[in-house]
SETOR-556306 format. One record per residue (C-alpha): y, x, z; residue number from 1. Coordinates in nm, 3 decimals, padded with zeros to 5 digits. Layout:
N
<site <Y; X; Z>; NUM>
...
This chain:
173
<site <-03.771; -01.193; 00.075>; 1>
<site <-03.384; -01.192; 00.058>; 2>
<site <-03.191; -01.497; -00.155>; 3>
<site <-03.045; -01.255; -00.433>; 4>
<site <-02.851; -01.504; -00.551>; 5>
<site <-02.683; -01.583; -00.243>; 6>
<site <-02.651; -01.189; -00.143>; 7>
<site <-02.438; -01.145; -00.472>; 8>
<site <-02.228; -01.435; -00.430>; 9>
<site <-02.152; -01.322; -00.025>; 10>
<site <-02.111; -00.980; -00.211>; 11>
<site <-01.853; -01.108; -00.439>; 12>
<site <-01.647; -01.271; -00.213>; 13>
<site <-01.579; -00.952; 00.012>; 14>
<site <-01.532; -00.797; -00.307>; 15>
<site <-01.283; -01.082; -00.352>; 16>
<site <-01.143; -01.083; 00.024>; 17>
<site <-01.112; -00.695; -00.003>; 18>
<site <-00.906; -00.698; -00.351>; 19>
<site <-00.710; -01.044; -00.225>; 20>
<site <-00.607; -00.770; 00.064>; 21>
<site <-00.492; -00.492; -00.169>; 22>
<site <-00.787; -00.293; -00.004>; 23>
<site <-00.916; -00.195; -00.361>; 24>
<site <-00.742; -00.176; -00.723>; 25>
<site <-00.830; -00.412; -01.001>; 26>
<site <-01.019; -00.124; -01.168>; 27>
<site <-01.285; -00.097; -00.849>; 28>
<site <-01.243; -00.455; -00.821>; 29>
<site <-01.369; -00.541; -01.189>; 30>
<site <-01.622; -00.234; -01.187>; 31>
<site <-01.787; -00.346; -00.849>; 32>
<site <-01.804; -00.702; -00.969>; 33>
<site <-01.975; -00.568; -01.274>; 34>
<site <-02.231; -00.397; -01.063>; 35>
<site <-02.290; -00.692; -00.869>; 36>
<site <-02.352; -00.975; -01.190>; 37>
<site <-02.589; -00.691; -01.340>; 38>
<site <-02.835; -00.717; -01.024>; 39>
<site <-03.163; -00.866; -01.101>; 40>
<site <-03.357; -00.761; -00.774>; 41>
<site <-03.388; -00.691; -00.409>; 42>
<site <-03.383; -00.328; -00.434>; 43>
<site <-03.099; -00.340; -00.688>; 44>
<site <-02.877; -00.578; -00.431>; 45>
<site <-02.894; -00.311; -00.146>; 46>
<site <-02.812; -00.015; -00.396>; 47>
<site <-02.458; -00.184; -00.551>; 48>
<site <-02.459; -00.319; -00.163>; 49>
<site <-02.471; 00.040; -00.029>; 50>
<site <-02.229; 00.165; -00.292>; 51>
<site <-01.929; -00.093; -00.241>; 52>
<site <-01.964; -00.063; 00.157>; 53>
<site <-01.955; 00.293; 00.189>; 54>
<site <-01.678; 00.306; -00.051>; 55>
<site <-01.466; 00.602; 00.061>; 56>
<site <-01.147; 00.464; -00.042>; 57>
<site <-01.257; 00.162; 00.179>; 58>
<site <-01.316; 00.405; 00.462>; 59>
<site <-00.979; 00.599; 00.459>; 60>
<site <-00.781; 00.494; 00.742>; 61>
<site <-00.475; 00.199; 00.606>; 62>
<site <-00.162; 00.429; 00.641>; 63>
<site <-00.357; 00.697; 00.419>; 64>
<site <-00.424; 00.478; 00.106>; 65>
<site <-00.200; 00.496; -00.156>; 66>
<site <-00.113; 00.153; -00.270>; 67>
<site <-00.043; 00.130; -00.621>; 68>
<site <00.131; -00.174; -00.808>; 69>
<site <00.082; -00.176; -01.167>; 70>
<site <00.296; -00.472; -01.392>; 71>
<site <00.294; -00.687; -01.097>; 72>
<site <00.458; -00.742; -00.789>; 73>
<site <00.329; -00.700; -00.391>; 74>
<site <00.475; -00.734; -00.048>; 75>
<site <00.351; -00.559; 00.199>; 76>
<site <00.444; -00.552; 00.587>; 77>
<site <00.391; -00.246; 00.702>; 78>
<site <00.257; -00.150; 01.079>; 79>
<site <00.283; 00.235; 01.066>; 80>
<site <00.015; 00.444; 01.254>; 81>
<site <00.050; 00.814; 01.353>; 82>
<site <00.381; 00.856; 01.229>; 83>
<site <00.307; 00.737; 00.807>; 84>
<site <00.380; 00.396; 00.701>; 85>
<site <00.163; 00.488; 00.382>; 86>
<site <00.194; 00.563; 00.043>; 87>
<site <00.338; 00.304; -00.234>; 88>
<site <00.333; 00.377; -00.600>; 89>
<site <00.508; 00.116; -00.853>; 90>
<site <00.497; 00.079; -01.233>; 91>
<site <00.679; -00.156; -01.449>; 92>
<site <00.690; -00.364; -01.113>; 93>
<site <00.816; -00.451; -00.780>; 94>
<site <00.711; -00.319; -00.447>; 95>
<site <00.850; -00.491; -00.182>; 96>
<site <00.795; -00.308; 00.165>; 97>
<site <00.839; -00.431; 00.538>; 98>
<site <00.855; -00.182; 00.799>; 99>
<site <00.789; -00.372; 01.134>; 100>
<site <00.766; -00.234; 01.464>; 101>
<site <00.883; 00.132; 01.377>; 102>
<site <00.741; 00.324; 01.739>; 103>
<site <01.050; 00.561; 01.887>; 104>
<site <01.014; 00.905; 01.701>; 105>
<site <00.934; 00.952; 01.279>; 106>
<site <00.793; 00.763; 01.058>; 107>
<site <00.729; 00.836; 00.688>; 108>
<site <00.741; 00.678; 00.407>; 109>
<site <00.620; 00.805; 00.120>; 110>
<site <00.745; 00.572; -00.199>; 111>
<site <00.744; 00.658; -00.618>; 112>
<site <00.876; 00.407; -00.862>; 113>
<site <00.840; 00.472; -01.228>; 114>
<site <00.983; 00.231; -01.467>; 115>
<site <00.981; 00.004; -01.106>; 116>
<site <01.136; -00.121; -00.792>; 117>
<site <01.019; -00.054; -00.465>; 118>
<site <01.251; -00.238; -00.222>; 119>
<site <01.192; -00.161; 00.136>; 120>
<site <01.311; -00.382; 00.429>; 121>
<site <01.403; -00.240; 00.729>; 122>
<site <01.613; -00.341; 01.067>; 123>
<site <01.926; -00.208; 01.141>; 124>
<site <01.815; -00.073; 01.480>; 125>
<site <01.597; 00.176; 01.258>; 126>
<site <01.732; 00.491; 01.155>; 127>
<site <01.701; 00.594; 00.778>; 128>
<site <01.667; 00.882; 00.658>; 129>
<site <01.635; 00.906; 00.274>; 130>
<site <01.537; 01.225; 00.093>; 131>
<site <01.388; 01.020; -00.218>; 132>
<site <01.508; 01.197; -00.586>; 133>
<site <01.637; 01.010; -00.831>; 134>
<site <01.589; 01.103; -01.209>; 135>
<site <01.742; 00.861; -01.497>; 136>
<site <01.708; 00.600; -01.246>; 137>
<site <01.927; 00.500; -00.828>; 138>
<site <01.859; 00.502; -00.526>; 139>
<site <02.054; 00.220; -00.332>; 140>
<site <02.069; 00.289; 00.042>; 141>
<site <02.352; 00.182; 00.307>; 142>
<site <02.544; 00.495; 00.437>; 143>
<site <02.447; 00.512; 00.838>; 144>
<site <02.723; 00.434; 01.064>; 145>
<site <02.618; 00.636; 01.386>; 146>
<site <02.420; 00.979; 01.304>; 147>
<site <02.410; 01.085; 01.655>; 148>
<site <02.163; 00.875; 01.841>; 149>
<site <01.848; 01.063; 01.678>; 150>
<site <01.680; 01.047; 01.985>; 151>
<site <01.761; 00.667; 02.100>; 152>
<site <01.615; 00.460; 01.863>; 153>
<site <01.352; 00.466; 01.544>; 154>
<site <01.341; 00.690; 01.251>; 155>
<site <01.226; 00.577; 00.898>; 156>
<site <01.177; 00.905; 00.718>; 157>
<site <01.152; 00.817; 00.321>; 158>
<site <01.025; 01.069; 00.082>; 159>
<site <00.941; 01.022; -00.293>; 160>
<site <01.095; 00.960; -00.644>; 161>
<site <01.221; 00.704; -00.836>; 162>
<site <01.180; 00.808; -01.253>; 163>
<site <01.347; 00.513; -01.418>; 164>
<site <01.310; 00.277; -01.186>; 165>
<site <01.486; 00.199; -00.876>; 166>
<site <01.394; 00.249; -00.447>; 167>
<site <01.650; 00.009; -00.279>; 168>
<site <01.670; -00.028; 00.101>; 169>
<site <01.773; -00.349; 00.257>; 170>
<site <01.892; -00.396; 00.606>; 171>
<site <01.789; -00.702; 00.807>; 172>
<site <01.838; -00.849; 01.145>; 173>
């Protein structure tokens, strides 16, 4: 016979780990937690068990879940697979984005930012190209010096929209 008890509370914190990680919103992080305190036996445990672990938002691969910031504010650093460093939505609060270890060729970045900021970080050896749209809102983005080493080094390819809010890209190194 299984420890319910002890199932649930194991339960909760991956539930826990898995929201900690931005894996899952608040809204599927408060309505799996609800499933889990309304189990009362065995059989119940491995249903809500079955149900939060074969997720399919859990299962998408990281650079196609859209990560969405609502009145609060995330970092992220971003390792981009297959050519997308993912999908960031932000409203009434900040995104800020990383992009480390950009592999030669494109990579794109799809960003929206409504009533928001979503600042993204990248290095200058990166090349940026930025085909956001603003509407009642900016777009803050360094002019490139050099436009004719396409080939030599990075690309960051940026798509999205900023609707009163703001997409600013930073240069480091």
């Amino acid at each position: 016979m299984t420890d319910v008890t002890g199932e649930k509370e194991k339960l909760t914190a991956e539930l826990s780990d898995q929201y900690s990680k931005s894996l899952i919103s608040l809204e599927e992080y408060e309505r799996m937690i609800d499933w889990v305190n309304k189990v009362d036996s065995e059989r119940e445990l491995k249903a809500v068990q079955e149900m939060t672990r074969t997720n399919s938002y859990l299962t998408l691969p990281e650079h196609e879940k859209e990560q969405v910031t609502v009145f609060s504010w995330r970092s992220t650093n971003v390792k981009p697979v297959n050519g997308s460093a993912g999908k960031y939505v932000c409203v009434f609060g900040t995104n800020q984005i990383k992009i480390d270890d950009l592999p030669m060729g494109r990579t794109v970045l799809h960003v929206q930012s409504i009533f928001g900021l979503t600042e993204i970080l990248v290095s200058r050896k990166v090349k940026v190209i930025n085909k956001t749209i603003p509407i009642m809102s900016g777009i803050f983005a360094p002019i490139e010096a050099d436009g004719n080493d396409s080939g030599s080094r990075p690309e960051l390819y940026i798509t999205g929209t900023a609707v009163f809010g703001n997409i600013t890209i930073v240069r480091t190194d």
